[in-house]
Structure formats: structure tokens, C-alpha cells
C-alpha positions in Angstrom: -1.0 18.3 -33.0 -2.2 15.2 -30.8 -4.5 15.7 -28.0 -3.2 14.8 -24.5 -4.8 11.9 -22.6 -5.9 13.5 -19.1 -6.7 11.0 -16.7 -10.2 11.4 -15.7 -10.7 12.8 -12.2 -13.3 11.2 -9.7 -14.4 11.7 -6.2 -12.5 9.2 -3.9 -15.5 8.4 -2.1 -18.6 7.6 -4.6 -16.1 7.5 -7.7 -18.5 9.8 -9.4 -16.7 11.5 -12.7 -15.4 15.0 -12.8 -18.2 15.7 -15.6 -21.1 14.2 -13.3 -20.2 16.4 -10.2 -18.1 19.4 -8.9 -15.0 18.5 -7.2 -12.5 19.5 -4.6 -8.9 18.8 -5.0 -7.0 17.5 -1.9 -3.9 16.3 -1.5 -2.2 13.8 -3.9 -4.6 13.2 -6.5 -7.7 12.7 -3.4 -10.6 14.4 -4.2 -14.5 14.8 -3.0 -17.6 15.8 -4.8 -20.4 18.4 -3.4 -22.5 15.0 -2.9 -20.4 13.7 -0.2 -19.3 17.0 1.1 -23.2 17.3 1.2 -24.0 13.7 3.0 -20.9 14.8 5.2 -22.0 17.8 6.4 -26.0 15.7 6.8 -24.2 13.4 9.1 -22.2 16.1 11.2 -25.6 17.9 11.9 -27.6 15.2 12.4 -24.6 14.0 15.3 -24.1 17.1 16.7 -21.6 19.0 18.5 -18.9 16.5 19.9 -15.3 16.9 22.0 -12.8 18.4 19.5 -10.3 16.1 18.2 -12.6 12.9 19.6 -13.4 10.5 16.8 -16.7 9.8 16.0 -18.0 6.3 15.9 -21.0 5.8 13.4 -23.5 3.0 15.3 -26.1 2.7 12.2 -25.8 3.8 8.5 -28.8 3.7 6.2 -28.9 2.9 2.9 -29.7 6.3 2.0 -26.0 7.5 3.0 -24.2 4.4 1.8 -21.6 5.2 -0.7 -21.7 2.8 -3.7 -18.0 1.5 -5.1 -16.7 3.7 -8.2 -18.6 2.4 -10.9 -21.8 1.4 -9.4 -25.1 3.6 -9.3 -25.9 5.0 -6.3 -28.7 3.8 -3.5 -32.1 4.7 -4.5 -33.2 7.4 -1.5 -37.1 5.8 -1.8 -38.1 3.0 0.6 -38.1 -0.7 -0.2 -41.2 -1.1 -2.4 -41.2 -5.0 -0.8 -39.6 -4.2 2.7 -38.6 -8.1 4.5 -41.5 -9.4 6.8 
């Protein structure tokens, strides 16, 4: 008997492997790991309570929340060992 191909799963926001996280399933095919779910839920707190159904603007995002494309390695959380003058 052949094995079956499956397509390998990834989050749709850090493109992080099913075997390097947990995921969620969402609708068609979307999913999200507990990183982002994590760094979502960060970000929420950190805002605060807003208007229901009002959408939220981010002003600054720091390098420690940016997402890197599917493929990439994420953003080192330490500081800049040579930060610009």
C-alpha cells in the first residue's frame, strides 16, 4: 500500500509547520499557531479595552511582534547588539 501525500499544514500568519507548533483550524484551510494566538492576545492586553466592533489601528510595531514571511526565522526578542547612533 502507498502512503498518501498530506499537504503540510502551517499557521497563516508566521508559516510555522504543523510539527513546530500547535495549531487551530479555521475556516478553509486558515489556520493559527499558539505563538500568534499568544502575540495576539500580548497586543489586546497591552491596548486595552476598546469600543466593540471599532477597529483597532496599530501606530508602532516592534520587532519583537513582527511576523517573519513562511519560511524565514523569526525576529530575535534580544536588543540590537550594535543599535544605529
Amino acid at each position: 500500500m502507498q502512503a498518501v501525500d498530506r499537504p503540510v499544514r502551517r499557521c497563516s500568519f508566521c508559516g510555522k509547520k504543523q510539527g513546530e507548533v500547535r495549531l487551530v483550524a479555521g475556516p478553509s484551510d486558515v489556520y493559527i499557531c499558539h505563538l500568534c494566538v499568544a502575540l495576539c492576545s500580548e497586543i489586546l492586553e497591552h491596548e486595552g479595552p476598546g469600543e466593540p466592533g471599532a477597529p483597532r489601528i496599530r501606530t508602532e510595531i516592534t520587532s519583537s511582534q513582527a511576523t517573519p514571511a513562511a519560511g524565514e526565522r523569526a525576529v530575535s526578542r534580544q536588543p540590537d547588539a550594535n543599535p544605529p547612533l
